[in-house]
N, CA, C and O atoms as CSV, one atom per row, in Angstrom:
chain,resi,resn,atom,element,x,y,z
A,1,UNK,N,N,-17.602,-92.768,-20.207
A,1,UNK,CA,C,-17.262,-91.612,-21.012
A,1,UNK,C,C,-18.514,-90.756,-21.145
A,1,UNK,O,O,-19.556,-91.226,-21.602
A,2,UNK,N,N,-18.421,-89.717,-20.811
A,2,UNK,CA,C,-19.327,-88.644,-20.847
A,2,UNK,C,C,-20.128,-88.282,-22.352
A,2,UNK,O,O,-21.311,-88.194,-22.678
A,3,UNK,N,N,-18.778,-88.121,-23.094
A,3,UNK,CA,C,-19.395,-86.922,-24.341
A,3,UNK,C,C,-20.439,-88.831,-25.499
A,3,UNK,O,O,-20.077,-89.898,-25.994
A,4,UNK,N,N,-21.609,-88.113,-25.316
A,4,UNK,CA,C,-22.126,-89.458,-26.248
A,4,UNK,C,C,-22.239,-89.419,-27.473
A,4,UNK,O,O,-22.937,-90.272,-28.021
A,5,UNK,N,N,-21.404,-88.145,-28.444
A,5,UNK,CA,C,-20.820,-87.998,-29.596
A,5,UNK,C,C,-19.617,-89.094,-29.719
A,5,UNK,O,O,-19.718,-90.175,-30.298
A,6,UNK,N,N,-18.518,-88.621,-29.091
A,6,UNK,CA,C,-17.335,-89.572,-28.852
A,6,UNK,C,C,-17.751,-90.898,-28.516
A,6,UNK,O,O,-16.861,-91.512,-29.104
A,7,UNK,N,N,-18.508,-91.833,-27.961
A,7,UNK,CA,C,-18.977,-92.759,-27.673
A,7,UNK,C,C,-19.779,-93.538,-28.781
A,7,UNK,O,O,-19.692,-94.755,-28.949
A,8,UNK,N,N,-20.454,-92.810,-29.408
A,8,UNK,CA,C,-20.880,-93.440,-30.621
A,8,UNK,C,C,-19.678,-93.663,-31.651
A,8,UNK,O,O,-19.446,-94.677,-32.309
A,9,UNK,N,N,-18.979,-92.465,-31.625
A,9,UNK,CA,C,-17.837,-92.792,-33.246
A,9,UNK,C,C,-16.846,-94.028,-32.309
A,9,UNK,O,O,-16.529,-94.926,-33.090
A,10,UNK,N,N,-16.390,-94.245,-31.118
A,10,UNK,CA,C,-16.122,-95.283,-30.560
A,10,UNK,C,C,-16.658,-96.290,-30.920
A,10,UNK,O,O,-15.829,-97.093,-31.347
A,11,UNK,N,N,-18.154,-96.813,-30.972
A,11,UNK,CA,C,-18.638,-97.962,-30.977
A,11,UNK,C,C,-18.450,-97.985,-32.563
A,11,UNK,O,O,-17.894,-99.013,-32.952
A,12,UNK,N,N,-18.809,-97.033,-33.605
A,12,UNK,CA,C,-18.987,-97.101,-34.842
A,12,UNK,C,C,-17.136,-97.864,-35.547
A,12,UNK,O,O,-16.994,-98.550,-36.559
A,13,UNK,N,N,-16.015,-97.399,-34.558
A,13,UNK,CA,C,-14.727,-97.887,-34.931
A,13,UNK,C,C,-14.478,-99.207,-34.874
A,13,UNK,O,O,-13.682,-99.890,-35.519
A,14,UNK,N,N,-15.647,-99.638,-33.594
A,14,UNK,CA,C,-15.383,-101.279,-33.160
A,14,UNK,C,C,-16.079,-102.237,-34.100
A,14,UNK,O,O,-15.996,-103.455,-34.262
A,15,UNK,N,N,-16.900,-101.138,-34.750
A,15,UNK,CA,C,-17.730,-102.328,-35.991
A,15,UNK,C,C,-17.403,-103.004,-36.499
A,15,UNK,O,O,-16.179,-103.040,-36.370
A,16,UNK,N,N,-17.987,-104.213,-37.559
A,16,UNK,CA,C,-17.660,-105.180,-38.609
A,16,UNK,C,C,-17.578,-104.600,-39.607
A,16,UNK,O,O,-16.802,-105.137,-40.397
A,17,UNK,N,N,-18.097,-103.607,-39.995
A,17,UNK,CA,C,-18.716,-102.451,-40.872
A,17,UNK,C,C,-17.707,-101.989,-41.636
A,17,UNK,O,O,-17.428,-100.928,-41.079
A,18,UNK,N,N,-16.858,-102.130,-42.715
A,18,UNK,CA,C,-15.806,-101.043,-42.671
A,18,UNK,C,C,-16.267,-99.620,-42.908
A,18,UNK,O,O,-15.445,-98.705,-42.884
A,19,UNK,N,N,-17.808,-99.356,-43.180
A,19,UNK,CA,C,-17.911,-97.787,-43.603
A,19,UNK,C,C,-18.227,-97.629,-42.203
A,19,UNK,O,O,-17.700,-96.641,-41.691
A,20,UNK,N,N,-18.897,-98.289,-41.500
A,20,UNK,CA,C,-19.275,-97.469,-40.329
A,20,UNK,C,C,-17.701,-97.312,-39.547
A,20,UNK,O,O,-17.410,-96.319,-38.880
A,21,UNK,N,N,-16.771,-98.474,-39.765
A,21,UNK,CA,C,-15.405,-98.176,-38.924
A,21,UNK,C,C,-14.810,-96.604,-39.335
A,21,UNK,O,O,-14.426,-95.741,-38.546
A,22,UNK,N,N,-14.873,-96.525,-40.975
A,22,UNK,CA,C,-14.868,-95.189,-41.176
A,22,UNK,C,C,-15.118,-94.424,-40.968
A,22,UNK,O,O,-14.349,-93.728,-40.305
A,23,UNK,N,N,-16.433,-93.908,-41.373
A,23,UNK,CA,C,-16.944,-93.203,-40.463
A,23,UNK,C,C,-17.139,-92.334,-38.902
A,23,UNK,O,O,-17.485,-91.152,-38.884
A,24,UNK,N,N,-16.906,-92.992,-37.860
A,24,UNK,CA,C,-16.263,-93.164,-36.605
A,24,UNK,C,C,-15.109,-92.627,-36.686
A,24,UNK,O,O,-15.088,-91.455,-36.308
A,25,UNK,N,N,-14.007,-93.111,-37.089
A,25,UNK,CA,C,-12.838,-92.231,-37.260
A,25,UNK,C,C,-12.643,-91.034,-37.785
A,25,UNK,O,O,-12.077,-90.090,-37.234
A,26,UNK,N,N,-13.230,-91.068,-39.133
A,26,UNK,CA,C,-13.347,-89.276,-39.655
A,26,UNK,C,C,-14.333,-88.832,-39.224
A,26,UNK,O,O,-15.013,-88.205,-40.036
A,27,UNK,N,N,-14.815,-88.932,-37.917
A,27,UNK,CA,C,-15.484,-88.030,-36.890
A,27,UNK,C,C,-14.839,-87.228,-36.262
A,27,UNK,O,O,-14.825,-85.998,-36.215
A,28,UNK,N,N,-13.950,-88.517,-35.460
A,28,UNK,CA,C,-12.853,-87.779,-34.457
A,28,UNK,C,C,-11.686,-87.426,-35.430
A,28,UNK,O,O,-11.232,-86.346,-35.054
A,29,UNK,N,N,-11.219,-87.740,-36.187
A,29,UNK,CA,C,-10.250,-87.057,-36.656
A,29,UNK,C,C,-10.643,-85.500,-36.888
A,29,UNK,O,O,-9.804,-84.717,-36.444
A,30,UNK,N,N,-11.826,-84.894,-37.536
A,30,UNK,CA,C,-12.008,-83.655,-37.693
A,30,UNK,C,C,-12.588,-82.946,-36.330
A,30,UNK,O,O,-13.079,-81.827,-36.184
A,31,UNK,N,N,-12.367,-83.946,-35.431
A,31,UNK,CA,C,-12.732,-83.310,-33.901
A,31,UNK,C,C,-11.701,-83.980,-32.820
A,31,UNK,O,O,-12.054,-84.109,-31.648
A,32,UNK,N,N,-10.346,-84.419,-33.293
A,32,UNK,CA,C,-9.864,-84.537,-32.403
A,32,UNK,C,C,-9.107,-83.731,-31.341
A,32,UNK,O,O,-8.605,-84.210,-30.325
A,33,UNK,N,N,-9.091,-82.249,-31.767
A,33,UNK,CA,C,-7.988,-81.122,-30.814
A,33,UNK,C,C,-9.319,-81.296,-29.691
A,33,UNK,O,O,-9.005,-81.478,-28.515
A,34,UNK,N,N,-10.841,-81.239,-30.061
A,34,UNK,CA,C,-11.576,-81.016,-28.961
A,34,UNK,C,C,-12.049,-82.023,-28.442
A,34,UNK,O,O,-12.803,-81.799,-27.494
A,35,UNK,N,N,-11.849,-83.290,-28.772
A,35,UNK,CA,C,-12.105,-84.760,-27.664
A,35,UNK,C,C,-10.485,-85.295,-27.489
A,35,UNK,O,O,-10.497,-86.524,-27.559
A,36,UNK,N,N,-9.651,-84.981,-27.367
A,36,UNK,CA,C,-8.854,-85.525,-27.123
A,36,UNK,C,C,-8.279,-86.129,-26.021
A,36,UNK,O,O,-7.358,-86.940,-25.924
A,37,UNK,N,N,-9.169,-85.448,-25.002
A,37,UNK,CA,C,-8.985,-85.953,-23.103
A,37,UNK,C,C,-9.656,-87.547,-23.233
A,37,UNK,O,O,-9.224,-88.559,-22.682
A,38,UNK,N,N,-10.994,-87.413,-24.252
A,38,UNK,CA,C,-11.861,-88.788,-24.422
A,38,UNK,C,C,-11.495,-89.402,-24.889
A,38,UNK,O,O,-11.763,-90.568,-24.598
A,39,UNK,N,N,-10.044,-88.949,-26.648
A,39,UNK,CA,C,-9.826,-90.291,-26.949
A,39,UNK,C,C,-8.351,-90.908,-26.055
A,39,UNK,O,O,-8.117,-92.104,-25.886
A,40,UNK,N,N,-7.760,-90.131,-25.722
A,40,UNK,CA,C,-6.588,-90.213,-24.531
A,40,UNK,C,C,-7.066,-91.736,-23.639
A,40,UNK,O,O,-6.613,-92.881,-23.646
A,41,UNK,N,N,-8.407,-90.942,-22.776
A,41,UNK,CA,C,-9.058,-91.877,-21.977
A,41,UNK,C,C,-9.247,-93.301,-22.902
A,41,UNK,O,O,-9.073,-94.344,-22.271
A,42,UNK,N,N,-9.471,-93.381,-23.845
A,42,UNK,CA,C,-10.394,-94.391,-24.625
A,42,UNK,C,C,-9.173,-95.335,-24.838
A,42,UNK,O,O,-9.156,-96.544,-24.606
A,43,UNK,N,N,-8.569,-94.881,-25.123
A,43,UNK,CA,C,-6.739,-95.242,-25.641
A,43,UNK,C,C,-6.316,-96.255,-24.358
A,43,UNK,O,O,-6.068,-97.460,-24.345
A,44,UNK,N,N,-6.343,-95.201,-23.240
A,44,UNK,CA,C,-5.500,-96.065,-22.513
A,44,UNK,C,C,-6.577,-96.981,-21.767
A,44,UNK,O,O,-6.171,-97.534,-20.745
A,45,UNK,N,N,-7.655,-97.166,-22.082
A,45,UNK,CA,C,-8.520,-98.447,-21.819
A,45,UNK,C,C,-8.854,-99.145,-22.727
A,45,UNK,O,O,-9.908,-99.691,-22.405
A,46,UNK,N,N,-8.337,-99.635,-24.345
A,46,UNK,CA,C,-8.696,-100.014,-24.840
A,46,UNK,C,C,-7.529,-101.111,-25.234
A,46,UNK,O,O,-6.322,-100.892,-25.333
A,47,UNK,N,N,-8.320,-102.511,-25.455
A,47,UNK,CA,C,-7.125,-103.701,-25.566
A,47,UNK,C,C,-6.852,-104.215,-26.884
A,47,UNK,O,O,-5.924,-105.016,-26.992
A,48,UNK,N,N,-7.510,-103.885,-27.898
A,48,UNK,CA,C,-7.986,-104.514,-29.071
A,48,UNK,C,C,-6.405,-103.572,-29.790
A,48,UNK,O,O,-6.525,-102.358,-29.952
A,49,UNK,N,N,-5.188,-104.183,-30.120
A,49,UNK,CA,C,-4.023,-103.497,-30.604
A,49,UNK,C,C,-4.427,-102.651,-31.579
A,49,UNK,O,O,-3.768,-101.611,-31.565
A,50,UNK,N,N,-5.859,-102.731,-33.035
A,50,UNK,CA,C,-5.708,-101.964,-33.873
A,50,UNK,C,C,-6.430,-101.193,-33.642
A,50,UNK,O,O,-6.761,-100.329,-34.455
A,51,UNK,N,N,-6.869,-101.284,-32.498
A,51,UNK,CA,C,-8.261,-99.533,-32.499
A,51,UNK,C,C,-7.025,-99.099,-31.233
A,51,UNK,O,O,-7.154,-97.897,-31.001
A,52,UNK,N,N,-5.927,-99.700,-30.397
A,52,UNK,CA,C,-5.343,-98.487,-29.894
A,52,UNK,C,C,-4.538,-97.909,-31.157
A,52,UNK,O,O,-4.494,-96.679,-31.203
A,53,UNK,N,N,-3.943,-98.557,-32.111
A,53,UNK,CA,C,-3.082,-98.149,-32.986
A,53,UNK,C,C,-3.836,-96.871,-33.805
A,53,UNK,O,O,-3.122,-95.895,-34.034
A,54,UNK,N,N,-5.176,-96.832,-34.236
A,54,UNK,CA,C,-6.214,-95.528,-34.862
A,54,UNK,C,C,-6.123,-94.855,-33.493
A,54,UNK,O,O,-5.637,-93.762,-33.783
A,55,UNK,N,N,-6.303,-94.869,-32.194
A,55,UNK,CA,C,-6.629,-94.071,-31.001
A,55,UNK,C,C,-5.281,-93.424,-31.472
A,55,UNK,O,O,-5.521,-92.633,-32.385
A,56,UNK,N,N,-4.298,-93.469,-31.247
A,56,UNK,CA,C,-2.943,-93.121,-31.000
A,56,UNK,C,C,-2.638,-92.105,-32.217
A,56,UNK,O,O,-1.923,-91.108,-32.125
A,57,UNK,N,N,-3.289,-92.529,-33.332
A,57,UNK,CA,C,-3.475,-91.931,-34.612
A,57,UNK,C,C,-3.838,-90.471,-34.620
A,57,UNK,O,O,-3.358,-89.443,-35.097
A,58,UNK,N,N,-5.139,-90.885,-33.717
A,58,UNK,CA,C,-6.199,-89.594,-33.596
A,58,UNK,C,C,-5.577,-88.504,-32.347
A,58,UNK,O,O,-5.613,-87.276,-32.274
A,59,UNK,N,N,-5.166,-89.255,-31.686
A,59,UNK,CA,C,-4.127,-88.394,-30.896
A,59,UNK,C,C,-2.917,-87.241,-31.117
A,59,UNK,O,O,-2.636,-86.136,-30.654
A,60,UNK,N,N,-2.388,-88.165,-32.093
A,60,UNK,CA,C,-1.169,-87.093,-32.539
A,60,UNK,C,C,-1.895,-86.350,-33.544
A,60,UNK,O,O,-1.563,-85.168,-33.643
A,61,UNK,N,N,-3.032,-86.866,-34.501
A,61,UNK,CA,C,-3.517,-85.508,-34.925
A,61,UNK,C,C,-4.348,-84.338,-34.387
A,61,UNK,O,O,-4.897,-83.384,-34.937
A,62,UNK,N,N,-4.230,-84.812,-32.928
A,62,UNK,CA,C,-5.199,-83.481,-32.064
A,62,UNK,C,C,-3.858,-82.325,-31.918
A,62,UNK,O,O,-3.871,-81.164,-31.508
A,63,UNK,N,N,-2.782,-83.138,-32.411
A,63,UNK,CA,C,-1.903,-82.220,-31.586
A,63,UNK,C,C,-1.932,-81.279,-30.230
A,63,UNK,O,O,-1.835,-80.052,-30.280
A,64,UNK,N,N,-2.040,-81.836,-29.332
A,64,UNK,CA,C,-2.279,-81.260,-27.892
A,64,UNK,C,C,-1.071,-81.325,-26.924
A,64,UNK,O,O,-0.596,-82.354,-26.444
A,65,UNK,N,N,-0.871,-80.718,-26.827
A,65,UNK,CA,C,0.201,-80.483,-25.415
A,65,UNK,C,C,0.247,-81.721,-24.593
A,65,UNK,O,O,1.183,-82.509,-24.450
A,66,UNK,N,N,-1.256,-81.743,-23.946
A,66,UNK,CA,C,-1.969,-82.814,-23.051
A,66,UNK,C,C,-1.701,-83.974,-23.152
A,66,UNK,O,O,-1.586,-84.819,-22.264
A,67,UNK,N,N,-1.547,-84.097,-24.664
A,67,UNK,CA,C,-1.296,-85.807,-25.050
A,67,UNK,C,C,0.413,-86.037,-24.860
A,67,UNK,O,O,0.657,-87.226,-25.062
A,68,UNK,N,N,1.391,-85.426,-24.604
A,68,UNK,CA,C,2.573,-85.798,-24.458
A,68,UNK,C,C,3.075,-86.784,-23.389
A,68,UNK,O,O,4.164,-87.358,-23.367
A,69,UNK,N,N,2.402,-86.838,-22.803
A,69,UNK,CA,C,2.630,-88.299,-21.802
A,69,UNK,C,C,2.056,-89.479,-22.655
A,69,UNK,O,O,2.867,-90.370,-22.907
A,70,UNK,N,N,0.785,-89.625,-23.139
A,70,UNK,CA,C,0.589,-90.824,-23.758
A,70,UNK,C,C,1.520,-90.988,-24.846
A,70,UNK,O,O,2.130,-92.048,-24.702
A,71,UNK,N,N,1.925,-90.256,-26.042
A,71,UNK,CA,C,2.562,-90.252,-26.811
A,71,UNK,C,C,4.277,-90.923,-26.411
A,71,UNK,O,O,4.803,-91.841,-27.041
A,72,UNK,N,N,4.833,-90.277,-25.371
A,72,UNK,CA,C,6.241,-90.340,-24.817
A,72,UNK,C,C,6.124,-91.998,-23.902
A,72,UNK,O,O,7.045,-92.813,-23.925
A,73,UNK,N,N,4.914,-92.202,-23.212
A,73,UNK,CA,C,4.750,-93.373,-22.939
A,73,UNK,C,C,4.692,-94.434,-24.043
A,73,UNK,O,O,5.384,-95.373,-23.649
A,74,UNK,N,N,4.217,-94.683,-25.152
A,74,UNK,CA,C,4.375,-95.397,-25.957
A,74,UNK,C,C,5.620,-95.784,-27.270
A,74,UNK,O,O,5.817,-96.598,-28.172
A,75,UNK,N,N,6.229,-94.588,-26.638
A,75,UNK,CA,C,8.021,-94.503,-27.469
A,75,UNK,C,C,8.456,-96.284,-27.223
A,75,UNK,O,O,8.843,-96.922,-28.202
A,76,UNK,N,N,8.350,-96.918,-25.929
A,76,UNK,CA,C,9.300,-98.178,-25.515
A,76,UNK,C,C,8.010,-99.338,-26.322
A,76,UNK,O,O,8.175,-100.557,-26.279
A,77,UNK,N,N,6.976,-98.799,-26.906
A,77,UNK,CA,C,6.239,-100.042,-27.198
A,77,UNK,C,C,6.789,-101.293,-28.168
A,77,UNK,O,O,7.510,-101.259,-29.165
A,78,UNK,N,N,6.219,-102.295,-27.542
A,78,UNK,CA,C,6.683,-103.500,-28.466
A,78,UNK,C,C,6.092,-103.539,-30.370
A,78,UNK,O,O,6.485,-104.131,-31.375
A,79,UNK,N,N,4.864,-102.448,-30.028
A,79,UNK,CA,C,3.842,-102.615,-31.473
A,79,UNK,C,C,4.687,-101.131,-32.056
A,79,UNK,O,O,4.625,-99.990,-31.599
A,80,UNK,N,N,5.448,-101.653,-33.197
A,80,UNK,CA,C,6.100,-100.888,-34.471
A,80,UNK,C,C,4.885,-99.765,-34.576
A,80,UNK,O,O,5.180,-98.620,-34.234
A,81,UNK,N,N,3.642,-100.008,-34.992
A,81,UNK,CA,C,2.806,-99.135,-35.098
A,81,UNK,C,C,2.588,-98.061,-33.971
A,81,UNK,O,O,2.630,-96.884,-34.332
A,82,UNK,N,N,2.332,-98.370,-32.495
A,82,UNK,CA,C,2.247,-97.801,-31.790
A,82,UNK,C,C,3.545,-96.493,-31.931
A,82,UNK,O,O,3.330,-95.286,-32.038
A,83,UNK,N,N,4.616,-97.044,-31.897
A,83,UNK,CA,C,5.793,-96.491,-31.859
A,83,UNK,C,C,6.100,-95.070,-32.992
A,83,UNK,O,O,6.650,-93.974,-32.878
A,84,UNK,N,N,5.551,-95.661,-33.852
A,84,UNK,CA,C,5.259,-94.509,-35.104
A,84,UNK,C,C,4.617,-93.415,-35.172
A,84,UNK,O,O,4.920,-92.334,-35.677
A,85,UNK,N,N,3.466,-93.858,-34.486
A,85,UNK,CA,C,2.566,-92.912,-34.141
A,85,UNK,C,C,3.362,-91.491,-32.714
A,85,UNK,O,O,3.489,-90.270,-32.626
A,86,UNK,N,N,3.532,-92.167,-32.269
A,86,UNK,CA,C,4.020,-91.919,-30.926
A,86,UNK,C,C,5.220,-90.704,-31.057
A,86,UNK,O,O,5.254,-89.558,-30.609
A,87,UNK,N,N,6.347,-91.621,-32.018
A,87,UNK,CA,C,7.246,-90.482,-32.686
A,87,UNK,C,C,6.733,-89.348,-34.066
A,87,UNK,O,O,7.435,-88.415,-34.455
A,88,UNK,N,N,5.842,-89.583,-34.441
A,88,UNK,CA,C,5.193,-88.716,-35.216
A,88,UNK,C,C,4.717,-87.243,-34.536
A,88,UNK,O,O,4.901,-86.042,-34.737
A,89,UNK,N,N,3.790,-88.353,-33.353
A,89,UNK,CA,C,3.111,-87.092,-32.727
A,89,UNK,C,C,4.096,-86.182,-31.670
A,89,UNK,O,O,3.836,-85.032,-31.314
A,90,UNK,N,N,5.064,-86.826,-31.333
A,90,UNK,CA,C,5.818,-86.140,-30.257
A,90,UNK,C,C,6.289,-84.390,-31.447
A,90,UNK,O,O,5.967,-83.229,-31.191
A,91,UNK,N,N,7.152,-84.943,-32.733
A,91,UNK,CA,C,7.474,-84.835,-33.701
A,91,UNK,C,C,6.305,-83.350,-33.951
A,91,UNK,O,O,6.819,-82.234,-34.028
A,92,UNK,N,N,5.333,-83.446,-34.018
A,92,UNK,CA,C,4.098,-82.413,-34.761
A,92,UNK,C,C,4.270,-82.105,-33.509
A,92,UNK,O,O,4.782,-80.989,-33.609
A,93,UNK,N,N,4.208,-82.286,-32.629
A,93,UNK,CA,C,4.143,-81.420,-30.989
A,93,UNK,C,C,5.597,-79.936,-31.100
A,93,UNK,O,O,5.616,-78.735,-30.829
A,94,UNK,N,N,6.231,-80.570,-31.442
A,94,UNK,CA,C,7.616,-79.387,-31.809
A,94,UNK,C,C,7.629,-78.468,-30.470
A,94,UNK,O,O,7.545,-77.243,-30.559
A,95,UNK,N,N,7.735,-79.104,-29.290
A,95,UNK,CA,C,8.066,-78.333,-28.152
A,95,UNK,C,C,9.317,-78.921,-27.440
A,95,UNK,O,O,9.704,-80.065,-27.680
A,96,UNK,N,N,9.852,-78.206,-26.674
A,96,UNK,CA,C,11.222,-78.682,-26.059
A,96,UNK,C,C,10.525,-79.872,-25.475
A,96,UNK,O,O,11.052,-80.909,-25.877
A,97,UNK,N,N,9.430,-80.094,-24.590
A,97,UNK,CA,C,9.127,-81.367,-23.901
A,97,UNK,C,C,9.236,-82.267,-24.642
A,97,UNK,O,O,9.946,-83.215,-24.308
A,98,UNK,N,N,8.682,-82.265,-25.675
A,98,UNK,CA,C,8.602,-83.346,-26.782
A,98,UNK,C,C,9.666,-83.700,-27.370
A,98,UNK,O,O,9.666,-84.911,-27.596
A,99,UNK,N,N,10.963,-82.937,-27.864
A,99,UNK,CA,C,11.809,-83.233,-28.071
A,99,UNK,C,C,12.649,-83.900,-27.056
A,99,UNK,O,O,13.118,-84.963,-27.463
A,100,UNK,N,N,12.932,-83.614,-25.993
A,100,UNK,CA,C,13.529,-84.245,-24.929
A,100,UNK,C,C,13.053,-85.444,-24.878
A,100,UNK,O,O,13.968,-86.267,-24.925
A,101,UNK,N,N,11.614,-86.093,-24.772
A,101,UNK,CA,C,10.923,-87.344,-24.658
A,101,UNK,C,C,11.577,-88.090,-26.028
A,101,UNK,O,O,12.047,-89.227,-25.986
A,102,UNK,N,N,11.530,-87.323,-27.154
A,102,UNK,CA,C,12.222,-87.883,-28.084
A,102,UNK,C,C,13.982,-88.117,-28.237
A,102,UNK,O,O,14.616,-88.991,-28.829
A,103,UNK,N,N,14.267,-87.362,-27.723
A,103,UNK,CA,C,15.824,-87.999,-26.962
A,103,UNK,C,C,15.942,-88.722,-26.190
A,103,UNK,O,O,16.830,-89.574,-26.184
A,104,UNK,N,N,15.243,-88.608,-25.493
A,104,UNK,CA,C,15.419,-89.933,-24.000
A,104,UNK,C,C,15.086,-91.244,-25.147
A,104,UNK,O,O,15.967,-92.102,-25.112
A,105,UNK,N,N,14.250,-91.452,-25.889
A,105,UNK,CA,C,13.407,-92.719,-26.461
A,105,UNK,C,C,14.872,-92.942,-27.580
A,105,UNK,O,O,14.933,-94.083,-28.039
A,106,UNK,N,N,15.898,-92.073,-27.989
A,106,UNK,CA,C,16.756,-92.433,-29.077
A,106,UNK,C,C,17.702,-92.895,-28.177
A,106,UNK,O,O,18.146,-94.019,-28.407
A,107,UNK,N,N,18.282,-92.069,-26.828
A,107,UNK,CA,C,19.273,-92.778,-25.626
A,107,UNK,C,C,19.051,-94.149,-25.399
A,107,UNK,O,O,19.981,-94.952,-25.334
A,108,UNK,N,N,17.434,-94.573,-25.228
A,108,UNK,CA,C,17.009,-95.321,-24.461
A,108,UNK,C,C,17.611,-96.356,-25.680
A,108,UNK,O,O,18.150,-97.363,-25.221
A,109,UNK,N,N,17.595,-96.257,-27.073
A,109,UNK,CA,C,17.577,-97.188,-28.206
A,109,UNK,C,C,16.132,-97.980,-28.588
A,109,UNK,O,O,16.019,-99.065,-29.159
A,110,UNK,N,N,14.970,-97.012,-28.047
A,110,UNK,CA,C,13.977,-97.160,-28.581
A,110,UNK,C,C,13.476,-96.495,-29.978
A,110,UNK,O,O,12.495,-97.007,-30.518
A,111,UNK,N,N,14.068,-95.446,-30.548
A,111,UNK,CA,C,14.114,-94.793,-31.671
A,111,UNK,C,C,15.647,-94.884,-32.336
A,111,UNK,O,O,16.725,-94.547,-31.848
A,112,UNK,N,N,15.318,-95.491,-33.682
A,112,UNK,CA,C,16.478,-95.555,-34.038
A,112,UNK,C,C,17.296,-94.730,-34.493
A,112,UNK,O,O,18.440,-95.087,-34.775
């Protein structure tokens, strides 16, 4: 990952720390419309379920166009959390794409 702003509030999320976990997050949250390609990236390489569940977080609050594939990809997830997020952000997206992704995910009987 390039930006070594985003990379630090990354490492600061993975802490033991809970202020530094804080911290880290209300970084990117008040900068997520403009790292959002990084936390996208970070997201879909990251294995640890509760820092993707904050990634996914920080995502739908970038509200970005961009993010509608990760978001619409995580509609079928097994993690309730993931799923929330996912329909939230499609949800704040309020574009026909997003809505459609959100129909397909209620057809599919992934949204109830």
């Amino acid at each position: 990952m390039a930006n070594q702003r985003v990379e630090r509030a990354l490492q600061s999320m993975r802490s033991p720390d809970p202020a530094l976990r804080a911290q880290g997050f209300d970084f990117l949250r008040e900068h997520a419309d403009a790292y959002v390609d990084e936390i996208v990236e970070a997201f879909r390489e990251e294995r640890d379920d509760e820092l993707r569940c904050l990634l996914l977080e920080l995502i739908t609050e970038a509200r970005s166009p961009g993010a509608l594939t990760v978001l619409a990809d995580q509609l079928d997830s097994d993690d309730e959390s993931l799923r929330f997020w996912a329909i939230r952000g499609l949800e704040m997206l309020d574009s026909a794409e997003a809505r459609q992704a959100l129909h397909r995910g209620r057809v599919n009987g992934w949204i109830a």
